[in-house]
PAGU-952070 format. One record per residue (C-alpha): residue in three letters; x, y, z. Coordinates in pm, whole numbers, plus 50000, padded with zeros to 5 digits. Layout:
AlaXYZ;...
//
This chain:
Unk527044962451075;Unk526174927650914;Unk523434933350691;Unk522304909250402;Unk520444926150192;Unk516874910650214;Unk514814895149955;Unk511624902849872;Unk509854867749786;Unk511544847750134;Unk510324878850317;Unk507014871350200;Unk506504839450303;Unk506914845350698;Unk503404853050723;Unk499974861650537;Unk499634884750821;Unk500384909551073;Unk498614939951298;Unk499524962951566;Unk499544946651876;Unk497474973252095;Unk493704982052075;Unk491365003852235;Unk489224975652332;Unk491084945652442;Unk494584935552559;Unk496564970952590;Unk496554962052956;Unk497784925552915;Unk501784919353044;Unk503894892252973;Unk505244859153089;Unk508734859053043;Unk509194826152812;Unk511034816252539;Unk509214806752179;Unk509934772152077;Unk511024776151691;Unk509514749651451;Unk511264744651092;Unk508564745350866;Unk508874714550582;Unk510904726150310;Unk512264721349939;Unk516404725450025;Unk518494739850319;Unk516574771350382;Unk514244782850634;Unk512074806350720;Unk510104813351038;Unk507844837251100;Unk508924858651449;Unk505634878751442;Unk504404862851727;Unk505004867952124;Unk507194903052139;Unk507014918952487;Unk507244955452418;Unk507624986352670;Unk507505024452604;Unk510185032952727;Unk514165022852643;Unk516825019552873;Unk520535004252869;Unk519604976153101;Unk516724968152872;Unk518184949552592;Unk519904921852850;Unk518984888852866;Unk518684895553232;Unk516704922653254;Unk513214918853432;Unk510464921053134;Unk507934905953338;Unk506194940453321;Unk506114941552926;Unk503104941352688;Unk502634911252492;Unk502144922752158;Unk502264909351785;Unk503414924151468;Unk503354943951290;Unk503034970051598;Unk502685003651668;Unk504315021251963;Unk501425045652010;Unk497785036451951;Unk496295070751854;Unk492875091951780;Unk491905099451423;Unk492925133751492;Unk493585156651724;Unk496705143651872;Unk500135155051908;Unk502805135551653;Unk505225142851982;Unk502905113452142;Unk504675085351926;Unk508195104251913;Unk510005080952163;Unk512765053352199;Unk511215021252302;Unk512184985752341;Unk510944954052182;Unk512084920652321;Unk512074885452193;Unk512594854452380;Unk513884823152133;Unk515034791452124;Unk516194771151774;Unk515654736951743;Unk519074717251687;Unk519174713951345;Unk520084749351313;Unk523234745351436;Unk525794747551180;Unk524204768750945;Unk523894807850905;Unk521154825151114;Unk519794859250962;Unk516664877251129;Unk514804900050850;Unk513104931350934;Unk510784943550684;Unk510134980450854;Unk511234997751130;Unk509885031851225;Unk512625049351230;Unk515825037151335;Unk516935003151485;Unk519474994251683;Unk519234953851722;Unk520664932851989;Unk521254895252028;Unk521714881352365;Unk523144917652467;Unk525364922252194;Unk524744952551966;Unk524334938351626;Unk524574975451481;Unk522035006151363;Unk520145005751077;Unk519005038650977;Unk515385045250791;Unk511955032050831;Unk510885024850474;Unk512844999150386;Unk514024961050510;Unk517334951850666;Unk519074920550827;Unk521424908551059;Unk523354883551071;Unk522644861451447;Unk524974832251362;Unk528144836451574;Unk525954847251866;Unk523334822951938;Unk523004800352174;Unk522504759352141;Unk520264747152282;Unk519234777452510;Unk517264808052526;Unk518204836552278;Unk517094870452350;Unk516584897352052;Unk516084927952124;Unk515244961651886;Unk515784995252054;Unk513795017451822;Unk513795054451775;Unk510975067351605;Unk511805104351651;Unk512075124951375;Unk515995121751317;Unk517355149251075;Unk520145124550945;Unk517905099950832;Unk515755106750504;Unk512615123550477;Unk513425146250736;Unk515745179650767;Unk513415197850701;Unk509015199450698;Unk506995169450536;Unk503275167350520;Unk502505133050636;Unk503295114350987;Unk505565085551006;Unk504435070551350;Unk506585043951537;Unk507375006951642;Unk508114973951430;Unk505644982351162;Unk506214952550934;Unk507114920150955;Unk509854898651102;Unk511474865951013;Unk514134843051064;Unk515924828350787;Unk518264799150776;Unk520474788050560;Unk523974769650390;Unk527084784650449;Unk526584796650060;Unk523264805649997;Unk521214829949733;Unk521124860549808;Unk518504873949587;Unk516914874649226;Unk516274892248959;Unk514654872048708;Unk513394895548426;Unk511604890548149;Unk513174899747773;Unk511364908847448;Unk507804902947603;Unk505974909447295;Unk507834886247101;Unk507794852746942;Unk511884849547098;Unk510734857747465;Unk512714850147714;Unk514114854448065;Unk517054865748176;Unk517734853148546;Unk520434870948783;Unk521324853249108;Unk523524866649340;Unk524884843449528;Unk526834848749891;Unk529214830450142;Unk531964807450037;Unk531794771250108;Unk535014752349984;Unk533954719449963;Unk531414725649728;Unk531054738249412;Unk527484739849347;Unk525194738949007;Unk521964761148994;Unk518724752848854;Unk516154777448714;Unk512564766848670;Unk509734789948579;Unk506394773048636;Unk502734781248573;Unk501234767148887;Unk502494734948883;Unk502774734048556;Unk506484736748446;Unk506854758948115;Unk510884761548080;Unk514124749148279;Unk517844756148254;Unk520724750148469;Unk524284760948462;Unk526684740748262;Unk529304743348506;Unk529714744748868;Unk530134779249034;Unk532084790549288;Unk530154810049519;Unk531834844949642;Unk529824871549770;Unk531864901349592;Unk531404878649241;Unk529184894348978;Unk525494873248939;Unk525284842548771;Unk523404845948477;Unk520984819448330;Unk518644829448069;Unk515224806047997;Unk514104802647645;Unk511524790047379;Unk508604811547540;Unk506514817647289;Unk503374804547443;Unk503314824747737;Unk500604849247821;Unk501324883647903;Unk500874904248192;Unk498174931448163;Unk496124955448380;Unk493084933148270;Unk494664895348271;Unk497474902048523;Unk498734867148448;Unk501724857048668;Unk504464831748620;Unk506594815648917;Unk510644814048893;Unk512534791349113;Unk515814784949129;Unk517584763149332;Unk521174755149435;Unk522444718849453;Unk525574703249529;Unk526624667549558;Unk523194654249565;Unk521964674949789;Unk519644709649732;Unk521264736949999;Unk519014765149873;Unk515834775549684;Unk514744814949598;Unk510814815749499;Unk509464848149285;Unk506944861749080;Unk506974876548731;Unk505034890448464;Unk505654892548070;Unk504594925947991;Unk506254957547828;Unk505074989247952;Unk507045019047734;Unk506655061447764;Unk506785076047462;Unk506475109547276;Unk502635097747259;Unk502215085647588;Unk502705054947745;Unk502055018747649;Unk501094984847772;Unk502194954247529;Unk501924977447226;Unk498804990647304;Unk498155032047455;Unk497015034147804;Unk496255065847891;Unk497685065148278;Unk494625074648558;Unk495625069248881;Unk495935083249241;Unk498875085549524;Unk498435067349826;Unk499805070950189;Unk500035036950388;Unk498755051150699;Unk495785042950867;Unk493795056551161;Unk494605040551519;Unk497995026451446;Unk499315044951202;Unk501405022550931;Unk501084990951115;Unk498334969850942;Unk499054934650805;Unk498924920750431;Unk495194919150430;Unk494784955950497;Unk497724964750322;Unk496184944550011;Unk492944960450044;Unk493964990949927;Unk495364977349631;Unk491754962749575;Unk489834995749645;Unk492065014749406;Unk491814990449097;Unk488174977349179;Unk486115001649347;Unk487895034849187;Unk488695015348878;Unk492695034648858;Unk494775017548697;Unk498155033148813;Unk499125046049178;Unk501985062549320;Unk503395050649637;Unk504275087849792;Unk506655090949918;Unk508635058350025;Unk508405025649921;Unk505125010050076;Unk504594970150212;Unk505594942149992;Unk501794929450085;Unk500144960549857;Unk502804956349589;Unk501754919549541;Unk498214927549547;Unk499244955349264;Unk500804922749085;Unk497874900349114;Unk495304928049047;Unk496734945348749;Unk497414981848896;Unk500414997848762;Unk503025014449014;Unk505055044549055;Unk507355034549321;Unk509345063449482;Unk512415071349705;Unk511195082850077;Unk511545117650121;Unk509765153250083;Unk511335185449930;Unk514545185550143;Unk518105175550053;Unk520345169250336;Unk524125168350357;Unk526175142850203;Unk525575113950501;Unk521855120550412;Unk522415116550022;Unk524165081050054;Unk521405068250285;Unk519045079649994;Unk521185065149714;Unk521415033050008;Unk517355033549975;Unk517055035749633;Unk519135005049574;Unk517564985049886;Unk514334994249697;Unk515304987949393;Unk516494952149484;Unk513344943149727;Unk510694946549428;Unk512704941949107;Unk510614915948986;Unk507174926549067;Unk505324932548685;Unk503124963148827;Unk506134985948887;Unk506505006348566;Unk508535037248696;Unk511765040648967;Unk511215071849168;Unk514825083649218;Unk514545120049279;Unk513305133849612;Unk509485138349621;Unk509325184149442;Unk512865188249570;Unk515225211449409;Unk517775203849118;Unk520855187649265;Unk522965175448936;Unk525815157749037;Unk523135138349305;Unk520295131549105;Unk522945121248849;Unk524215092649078;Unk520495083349180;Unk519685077348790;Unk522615059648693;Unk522355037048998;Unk519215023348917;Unk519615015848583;Unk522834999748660;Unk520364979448912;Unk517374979348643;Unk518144982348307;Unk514364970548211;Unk512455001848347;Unk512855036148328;Unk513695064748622;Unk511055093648667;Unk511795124948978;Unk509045141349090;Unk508885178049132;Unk507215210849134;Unk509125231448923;Unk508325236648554;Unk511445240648419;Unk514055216048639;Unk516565198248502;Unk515505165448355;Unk517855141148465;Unk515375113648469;Unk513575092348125;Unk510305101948252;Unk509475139348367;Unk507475133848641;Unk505235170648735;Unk503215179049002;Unk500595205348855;Unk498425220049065;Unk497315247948890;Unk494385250348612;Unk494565250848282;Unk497265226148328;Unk501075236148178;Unk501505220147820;Unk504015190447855;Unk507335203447777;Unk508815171147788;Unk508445142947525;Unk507785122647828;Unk505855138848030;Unk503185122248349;Unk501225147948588;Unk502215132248915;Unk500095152649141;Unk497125178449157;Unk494135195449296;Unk495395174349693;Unk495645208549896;Unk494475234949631;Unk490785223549750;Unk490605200450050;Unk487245189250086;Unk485685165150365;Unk483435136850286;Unk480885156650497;Unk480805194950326;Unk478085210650183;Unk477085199249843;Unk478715228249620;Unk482015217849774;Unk481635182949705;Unk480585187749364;Unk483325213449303;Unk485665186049469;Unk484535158849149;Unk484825184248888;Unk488035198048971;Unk489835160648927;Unk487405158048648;Unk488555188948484;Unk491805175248511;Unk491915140748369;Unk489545159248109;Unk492655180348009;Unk495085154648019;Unk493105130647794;Unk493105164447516;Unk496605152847407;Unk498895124547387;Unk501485139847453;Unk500725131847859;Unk501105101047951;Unk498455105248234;Unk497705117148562;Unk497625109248938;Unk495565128149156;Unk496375140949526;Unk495075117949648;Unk493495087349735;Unk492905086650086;Unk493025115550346;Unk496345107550574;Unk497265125550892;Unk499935154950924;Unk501565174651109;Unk500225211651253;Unk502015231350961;Unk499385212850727;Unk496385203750698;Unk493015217250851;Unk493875218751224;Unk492965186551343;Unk496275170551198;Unk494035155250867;Unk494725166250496;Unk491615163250393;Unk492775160750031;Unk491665124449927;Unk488925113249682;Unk487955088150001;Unk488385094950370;Unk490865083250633;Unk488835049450662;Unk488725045750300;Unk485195053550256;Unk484565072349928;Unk483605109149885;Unk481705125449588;Unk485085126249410;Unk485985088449389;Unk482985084549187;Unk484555100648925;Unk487415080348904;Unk484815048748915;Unk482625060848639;Unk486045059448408;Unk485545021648338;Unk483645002748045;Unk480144996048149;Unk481174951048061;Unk483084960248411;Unk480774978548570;Unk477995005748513;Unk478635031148751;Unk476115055248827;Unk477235082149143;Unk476325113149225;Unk478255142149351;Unk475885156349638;Unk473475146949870;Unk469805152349817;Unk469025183349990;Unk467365215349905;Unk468895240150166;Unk472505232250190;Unk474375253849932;Unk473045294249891;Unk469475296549816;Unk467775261749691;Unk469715231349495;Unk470725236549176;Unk473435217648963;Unk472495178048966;Unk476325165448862;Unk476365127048834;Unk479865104748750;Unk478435074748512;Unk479735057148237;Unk475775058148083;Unk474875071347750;Unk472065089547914;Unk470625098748264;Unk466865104248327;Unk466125128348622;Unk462735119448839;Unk461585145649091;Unk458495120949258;Unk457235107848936;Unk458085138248776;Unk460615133548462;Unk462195170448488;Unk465875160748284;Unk466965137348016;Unk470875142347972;Unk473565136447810;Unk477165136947872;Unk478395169947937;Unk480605176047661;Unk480545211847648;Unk482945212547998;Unk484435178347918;Unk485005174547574;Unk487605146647613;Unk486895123747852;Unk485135091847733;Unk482665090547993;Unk482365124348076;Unk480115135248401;Unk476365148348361;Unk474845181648459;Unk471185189048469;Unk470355222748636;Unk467175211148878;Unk466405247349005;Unk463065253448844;Unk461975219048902;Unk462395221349250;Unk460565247249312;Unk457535224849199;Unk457285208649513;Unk460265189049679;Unk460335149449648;Unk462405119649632;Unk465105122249379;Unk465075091649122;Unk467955091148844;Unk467905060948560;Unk470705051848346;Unk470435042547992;Unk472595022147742;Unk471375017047371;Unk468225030747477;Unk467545005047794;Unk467905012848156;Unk470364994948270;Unk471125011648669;Unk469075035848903;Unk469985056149194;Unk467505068849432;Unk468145101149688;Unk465465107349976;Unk464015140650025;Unk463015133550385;Unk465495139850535;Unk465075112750809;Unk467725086950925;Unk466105052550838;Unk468585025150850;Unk471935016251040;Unk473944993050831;Unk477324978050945;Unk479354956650692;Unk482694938250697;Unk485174936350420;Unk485564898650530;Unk483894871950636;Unk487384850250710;Unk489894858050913;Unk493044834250984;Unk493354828651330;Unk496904836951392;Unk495974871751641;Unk497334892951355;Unk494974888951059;Unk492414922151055;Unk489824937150848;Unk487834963750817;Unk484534973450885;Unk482435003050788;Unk479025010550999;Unk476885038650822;Unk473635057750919;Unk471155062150550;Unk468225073850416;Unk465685045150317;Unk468025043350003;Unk470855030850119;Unk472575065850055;Unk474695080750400;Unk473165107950578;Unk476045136450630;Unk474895148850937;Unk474305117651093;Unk476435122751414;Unk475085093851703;Unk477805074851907;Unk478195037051829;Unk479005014852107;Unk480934981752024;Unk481284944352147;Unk483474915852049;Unk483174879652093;Unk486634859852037;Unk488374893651835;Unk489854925251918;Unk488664958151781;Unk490904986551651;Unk489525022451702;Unk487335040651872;Unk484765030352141;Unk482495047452126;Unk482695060751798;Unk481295090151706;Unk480175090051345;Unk481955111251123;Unk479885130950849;Unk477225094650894;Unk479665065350895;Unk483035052150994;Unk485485022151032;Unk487105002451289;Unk489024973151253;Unk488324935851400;Unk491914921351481;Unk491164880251508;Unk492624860151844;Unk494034830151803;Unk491164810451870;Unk489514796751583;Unk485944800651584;Unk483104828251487;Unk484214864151575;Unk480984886151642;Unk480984926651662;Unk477684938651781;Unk477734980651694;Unk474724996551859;Unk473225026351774;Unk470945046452049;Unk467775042951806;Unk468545017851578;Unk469224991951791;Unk472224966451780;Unk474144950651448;Unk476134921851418;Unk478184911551190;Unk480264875651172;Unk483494868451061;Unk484564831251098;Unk488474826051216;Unk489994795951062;Unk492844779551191;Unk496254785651096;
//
């Protein structure tokens, strides 16, 4: 196999989007047109191109020998975009054995003529799970494991001027040889081209990637020391390279080598280190300032190559008293995320991907999450960048070690990882141990000293279950689920994982589940802010995922995130809100709903997530609480949750529920709960209101059914019947609501224009919401 390892900044510029190329509503019955794509080179700095191949697959179900030929008859074939998934599914409720198939993706091609004479690669970003890639009918090779990208070399077999035919045969069973499986996992991997796809073109020596990292952040003598690995051998030139970190388009330093190098793939890096940076500004969770390297290879004149990337100055250290950010403690809160989504599974493009990055750091206010248990899109790891939310990246697997074929495709992920998002500022911690595997010295021992042979600038953390494994890693990384939590017997110590499957609860339960939900990862960042000695704490987790039938609650959910499958937040996430100062935003969020019946008996225990100095409690216009942080139960949180015991006051006579906020004695936020009972409003609302009109781009929206307040009724459970004008929806239709709301997602064409969803609701009437669709 010819495969260039792929870097991370040219992959990023294919496209600022991609999305399954199925829906439920338009287009899953649409076949192809066999014609070739007419490539355009996009204008450029040097020799290198890159071209987005998103566009235009023709995709079938099922794989067969005479399927990757250019012959072959794909008349018959979906059209369909990436990134794609080979089975559009329910929520829940279905049977993982739906997506476990081969299928066959095929990609008609022609390159214009000034790509002859240079070297042709075609970059996947993600393949669900193995890929065996064809050009023109010859078998490029396999590339085994859908977490991470690979490339091919296409050079020697193109043709000029004609049609080229790619083709990807993709397995996307469950393949014991191929890491995480071997054995059980809890969580679904789904199938198809899940990411995206480029071409890139370039001299006959090139860079091959980057790794420009920043050196003594925190002092006056900053600096950055700049790796570039360079690859093919061209003997008539010997080539100088250029480094150039700007600020904008601002330049702040430059350097270039004093003498020319001679390229040679097997070579070590050429080093070039930029200097004098006193003056720039650091990278922190609250100003995540970023900085742009590029360097760029020249030679007689003329510049063959360029390699864009992104940096931040920033030092981020664990030590015996926890961990800190440019010299200052951070106590770590955070959450693990899954990258699946309902409907297609992990194919959503960078605006979805991104979101998630935004709902973690904005609405939940984390400031750390844990990509469990592979390495997730480049698209959420650059919104971690540009948002400030720190990242525990990990190695794909779950509990299982396989044989020795299995442990080099790990170590082979690690460093593939490793390489792809080296120079992203938000990644704090390598994941090199298997997601609560076993010990496995003389392994573990290789995965460790690989990466910091790769990354000498960060340090290695392995997650696992067991107390008292041996600590191989800097950082030992502990899932706890139990309460109280186990003393850190480490001097670097983070809680990884807890509460997750000790106490699934459903957006929709009864309200002392819900309220038992937010104390429990209360309780637990309460206990791990009692001593410096941990570093911090992710729950389990942010967003409920889909599983398999050995887990979960038998409908293939794990119902185990602080929000729900469509991201919507349950009691619990307004815990992790409420954790913010009050100058970002004064959070106010209760952890039931407002009725008097639904746990044993009659209401009782009010609890409320708010960063307030003091809640007032309003039955009608009846004060019946003024409160105080409960400090008894959580004596070391900063903003620790409220508790007012309503039972008597109730049973005065049962009215709207009214709860004020105070801050140095002046109301500064006010929630208001219905005691009716009735359903009064429908309310739909996009994430968006632009979409790039490239048939890719997507977002989200959430329709719910509330009180007169504003707050979701739970048992809310009408079917909502959806049209769109110049888009294509993703989900269900009809949807039923699940516990009062849901999501779909609005997939634009490539029309420009105004995209319109109307969502009607059998009493409510119709909605509409309007995204506009700009040209690409």
């Amino acid at each position: 196999m010819k495969n260039s390892k792929l870097d991370r900044r040219n992959f990023l510029r294919t496209t600022a989007a991609g999305a399954a190329g199925l829906t439920m509503l338009a287009k899953s019955d649409v076949f192809a047109e066999t014609n070739e794509t007419e490539l355009a080179f996009p204008p450029n700095v040097s020799g290198r191109r890159i071209v987005a191949l998103n566009h235009d697959w023709l995709y079938r179900e099922k794989a067969t020998p005479d399927a990757v030929k250019p012959a072959f008859d794909d008349k018959s074939f979906a059209r369909v975009n990436l990134p794609h998934t080979n089975k559009l599914l329910p929520m829940n409720g279905f049977d993982e054995k739906e997506y476990m198939f081969v299928s066959v993706y095929r990609k008609h091609f022609r390159l214009p003529a000034e790509a002859k004479g240079k070297r042709v690669f075609v970059d996947f970003g993600g393949v669900m799970t193995a890929a065996k890639v064809y050009l023109n009918g010859k078998l490029l090779g396999e590339y085994r494991g859908g977490y991470t990208p690979f490339s091919f070399e296409l050079t020697k077999d193109l043709n000029f001027p004609g049609d080229n035919l790619l083709a990807v045969e993709v397995d996307s069973t469950e393949r014991k040889d191929i890491p995480p499986f071997g054995n059980l996992i809890d969580y679904l991997t789904f199938g198809g081209i899940y990411r995206d796809v480029s071409l890139r073109i370039v001299e006959n020596v090139f860079i091959e990637n980057v790794f420009a990292k920043p050196v003594d952040a925190l002092s006056d003598d900053r600096s950055v020391n700049v790796k570039i690995f360079l690859a093919g051998v061209d003997p008539k030139n010997s080539p100088h390279i250029a480094v150039e970190l700007t600020d904008g388009e601002k330049g702040v330093a430059a350097a270039m080598s004093m003498s020319p190098v001679t390229p040679n793939a097997a070579s070590s890096p050429v080093e070039i280190s930029l200097t004098g940076l006193k003056g720039v500004k650091l990278w922190d969770i609250d100003d995540p300032k970023l900085y742009n390297v590029r360097v760029t290879l020249t030679a007689e004149g003329k510049t063959l190559d360029h390699f864009d990337t992104r940096i931040g100055f920033r030092e981020a250290k664990f030590t015996t008293e926890g961990f800190y950010l440019n010299g200052k403690h951070l106590k770590l809160r955070g959450l693990n995320r899954h990258q699946t989504f309902p409907f297609v599974g992990q194919a959503m493009p960078a605006r979805v991907q991104k979101r998630d990055a935004w709902i973690l750091k904005k609405e939940l206010h984390c400031n750390i999450v844990r990509t469990s248990h592979y390495p997730q899109s480049p698209h959420f790891l650059d919104a971690c960048d540009e948002l400030g939310l720190l990242v525990f990246e990990e190695t794909p697997g779950w509990q299982h070690i396989g044989d020795q074929d299995w442990q080099d495709l790990t170590a082979q992920f690690i460093e593939t990882m490793i390489r792809r998002d080296w120079n992203h500022p938000s990644i704090i911690l390598w994941g090199v141990r298997v997601n609560e595997s076993g010990d496995n010295h003389d392994f573990y021992t290789r995965t460790n000293e690989l990466a910091h042979k790769l990354d000498d600038s960060r340090p290695t953390g392995g997650v696992r279950y067991r107390y008292n494994s041996e600590r191989l890693e800097d950082v030992f990384t502990m899932n706890d689920f139990g309460f109280p939590l186990r003393p850190p017997n480490h001097p670097l110590y983070l809680n990884t994982e807890f509460n997750g499957h000790m106490y699934p609860t459903k957006r929709f339960d009864n309200v002392e589940r819900v309220r038992e939900h937010t104390h429990r990862h209360a309780r637990v960042h309460d206990a791990l802010a009692s001593s410096d000695k941990y570093a911090g704490g992710l729950g389990w987790c942010a967003f409920d995922y889909n599983t398999h039938d050995y887990f979960g609650s038998g409908d293939r959910i794990c119902y185990h995130g602080v929000s729900d499958i469509f991201r919507i937040p349950k009691p619990a996430a307004g815990f992790y809100k409420s954790q913010c100062e009050p100058s970002e935003e004064i959070v106010l969020e209760p952890a039931f709903d407002w009725a008097r019946g639904d746990e044993n008996e009659t209401f009782t225990n009010a609890l409320v997530c708010s960063n307030c100095e003091k809640l007032k409690y309003y039955v009608g216009e009846r004060m019946i609480a003024e409160v105080e942080p409960d400090r008894k139960t959580y004596p070391h949180l900063k903003y620790a949750p409220f508790t007012a015991n309503l039972h008597d006051a109730i049973g005065k006579g049962w009215e709207d529920l009214r709860i004020e906020g105070y801050i140095g004695g002046k109301k500064v936020i006010e929630r208001r709960m219905s005691a009716s009972g009735v359903e009064k409003q429908f309310i739909v609302k996009a994430d968006d209101n632009e979409l790039i009109a490239d048939g890719i781009d997507m977002t989200r929206v959430v329709f719910k059914v509330t009180d007169e307040f504003g707050n979701v009724q739970p048992f809310a459970h009408a079917a909502i019947m959806f049209t769109v004008e110049n888009g294509e929806l993703v989900g269900d239709n009809p949807f039923a609501l699940v516990g009062g709301a849901g999501a779909v997602w609005i997939r634009s064409t490539r029309k420009p224009g105004v995209i319109r969803l109307t969502a009607k609701h059998a009493r409510f009437g119709a909605k509409t919401v309007e995204i506009k669709a700009i040209a690409v």
